[in-house]
Phi, psi and omega in degrees: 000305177290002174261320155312308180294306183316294187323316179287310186293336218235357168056041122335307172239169157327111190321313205273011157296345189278317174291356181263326200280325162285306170315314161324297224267014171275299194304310176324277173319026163284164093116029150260148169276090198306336212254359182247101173226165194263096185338154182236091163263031182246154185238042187190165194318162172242141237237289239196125218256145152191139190261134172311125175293359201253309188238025177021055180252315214249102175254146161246163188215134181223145196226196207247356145293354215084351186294118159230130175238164195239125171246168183241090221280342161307127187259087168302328163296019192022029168294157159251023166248077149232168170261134167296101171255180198293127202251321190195158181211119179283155225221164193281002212234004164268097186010304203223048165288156149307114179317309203232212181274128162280124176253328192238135162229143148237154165250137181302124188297354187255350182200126175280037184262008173181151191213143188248148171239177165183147216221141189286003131340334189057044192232137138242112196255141205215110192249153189256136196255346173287336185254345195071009171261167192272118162296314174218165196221131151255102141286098212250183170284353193210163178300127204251129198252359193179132161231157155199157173279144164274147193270000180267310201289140199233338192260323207194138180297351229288150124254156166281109151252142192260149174243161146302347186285167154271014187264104201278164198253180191215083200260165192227113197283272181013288190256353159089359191268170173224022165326296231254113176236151200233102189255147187175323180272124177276012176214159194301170175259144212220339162204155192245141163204115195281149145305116179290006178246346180208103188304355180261359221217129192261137170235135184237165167218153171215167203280348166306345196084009198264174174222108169262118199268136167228142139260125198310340189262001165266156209280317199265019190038302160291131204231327161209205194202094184321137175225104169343315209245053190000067165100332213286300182267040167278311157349321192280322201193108178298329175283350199242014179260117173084032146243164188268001184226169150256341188245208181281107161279139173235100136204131157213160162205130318164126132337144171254074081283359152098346210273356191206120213259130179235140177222169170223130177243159154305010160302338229019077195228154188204133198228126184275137184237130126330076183317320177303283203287331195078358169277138186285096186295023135071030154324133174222109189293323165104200192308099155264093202265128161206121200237029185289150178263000205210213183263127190225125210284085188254169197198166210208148183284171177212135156089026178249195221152099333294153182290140184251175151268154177236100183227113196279141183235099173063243181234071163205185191241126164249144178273117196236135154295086180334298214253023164266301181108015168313117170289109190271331166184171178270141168230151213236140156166327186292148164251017163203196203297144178270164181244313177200172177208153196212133194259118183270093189262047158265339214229333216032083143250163153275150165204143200234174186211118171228143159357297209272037190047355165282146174231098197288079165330090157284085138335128147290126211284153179286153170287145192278141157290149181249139166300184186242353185251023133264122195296146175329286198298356199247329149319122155290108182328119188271138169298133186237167166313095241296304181289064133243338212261111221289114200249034168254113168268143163281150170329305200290008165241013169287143157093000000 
């Protein structure tokens, strides 16, 4: 670290290396945190997580009650022991809860003045956060497993829902209408994701095995059809031809630089794509058991070199090198299945959601303090940069 910083100051490297390399090593070191915990109001599994973008303070949270609560993840006590706590939580005993499991909570990506949910209700609610009422309510025909906003977006309004119907639904907070359907998938869709790189362009996954690339301004939509085996065994079988699973996918998450699509099926299989192209980069994760029946909420780094995956495994998280497929390490602490996680990346912290009604704090483990009675030299030498490193002799060992 201090051969970084030397570097940096001496302008030798790239200002954003001190920042990709402490962002690594954070994420490596996570985790679970004795000294942080997380109010527990949900009294059932928690479905689904999602933190806010703008000053990453404010999680939401949904459970399998029906339940949503707003923690406030700042430590006003200025302790080094506290809890987050729960700032307001609709509640079973509130006008316009959800009847059944909150499966999707998002905060509208530009403010935290709204926030949206969605429910195996056949309900998506677009909440106002200062009053706690629903501004606006969609009503669809069939059970809703996923939503999401675009985090991008300057032109259009749009959310994206996935259904049980095979039929992705298009809703326009604008005109309050859900008209606009992007029909392709023969089974319901189970998970939605707008690209953080082209405000128009949709990633659907389904329970068909299929993954569907769209752009939302064409009549015809569909822009491609994700293919495991990139063209090569489609011939042999028309039918195993252009899915990106052998099973159901419920998983997708996007790189947030939009360049690479990461998805999960109930194959227990998890596959990195080329968004441009639509090509399978043949990544190999090795075994991703996943036996979820519904949507399952994984989550991706942001600014480390190399970028991990967050993938709930049973009750446990497993940590993957995107673009190798290194299992880098287990993080252990839930007692039943986590259902989803979500990545704070101002702090790179984790917080996870799980069956067993906890919502679990990951930390970066602190850096150890050096004692003060250890000498400089008896410290292990740090890689220092080659052109920094002082290449001045004294007179007295000239001649």
């Amino acid at each position: 670290m201090l051969a970084l910083m030397a570097a940096r100051q001496a302008g030798l490297d790239d200002p954003a290396q001190l920042r990709r390399a402490e962002r690594t090593r954070r994420v490596l070191s996570l985790e679970l945190n004795k000294d942080r915990d997380v109010e527990r109001i949900h009294g059932s599994g928690i479905n689904t997580l999602d933190i806010e973008p703008v000053e990453g303070r404010y999680m939401l949270s949904g459970g399998s009650d029906g339940v949503i609560v707003l923690y406030d993840l700042e430590n006003l006590s200025r302790k080094p022991s506290y809890t987050c706590k729960a700032l307001f939580s609709i509640g079973r005993s509130h006008p316009d809860v959800h009847k059944f499991s909150v499966e999707t909570v998002q905060w509208y990506p530009h403010d935290t003045g709204m926030f949206t949910s969605s429910s195996f209700d056949k309900t998506l609610k677009i909440w106002d956060t200062n009053t706690l009422q629903p501004a606006d309510i969609f009503h669809f025909e069939e059970t809703v497993y996923s939503h999401h906003m675009s985090p991008v977006a300057t032109k259009h309004c749009l959310i994206a829902v996935g259904t049980k119907s095979p039929k992705v639904q298009l809703c326009d907070l604008k005109s309050g209408s859900s008209s606009h359907i992007l029909q392709g998938h023969r089974q319901e869709v189970l998970a939605v994701s707008w690209s953080p790189r082209h405000e128009y362009i949709l990633a659907t996954g389904s329970a068909d095995g299929r993954v569907k690339l769209w752009d939302v301004r064409r009549a015809s939509g569909c822009l491609s059809t994700l293919d495991q085996h990139n063209g090569e065994k489609s011939k042999a079988s028309s039918e195993s031809a252009s899915t990106a699973h052998n099973g159901r996918v419920n998983g997708l998450c996007y790189t947030n630089d939009g360049l690479h699509l990461l998805t999960i099926g109930t194959d227990d299989r998890m596959r990195l794509w080329n968004s441009s192209t639509g090509e399978n980069t043949l990544v190999n994760y090795g075994k991703v058991c996943n036996g979820s029946r519904k949507g399952l909420k994984f989550a991706i780094s942001f600014g480390c070199n190399p970028e991990f995956a967050f993938v709930p495994h049973g009750s446990i998280i497993a940590v993957y090198t995107i673009f190798t497929g290194e299992l880098i390490t287990m993080l252990r602490g839930h007692y039943s299945t986590v259902n989803c996680c979500v990545f704070q990346p101002h702090f790179q912290e984790l917080y996870s959601g799980s069956k067993d009604c906890n919502i679990l704090a990951w930390i970066p483990a602190p850096r150890e303090a050096v004692p003060d009675d250890i000498s400089e030299k008896s410290l292990p030498q740090q890689h220092v940069n080659p052109a920094y490193e002082d290449a001045w002799s004294s007179s007295d060992n000239e001649g």
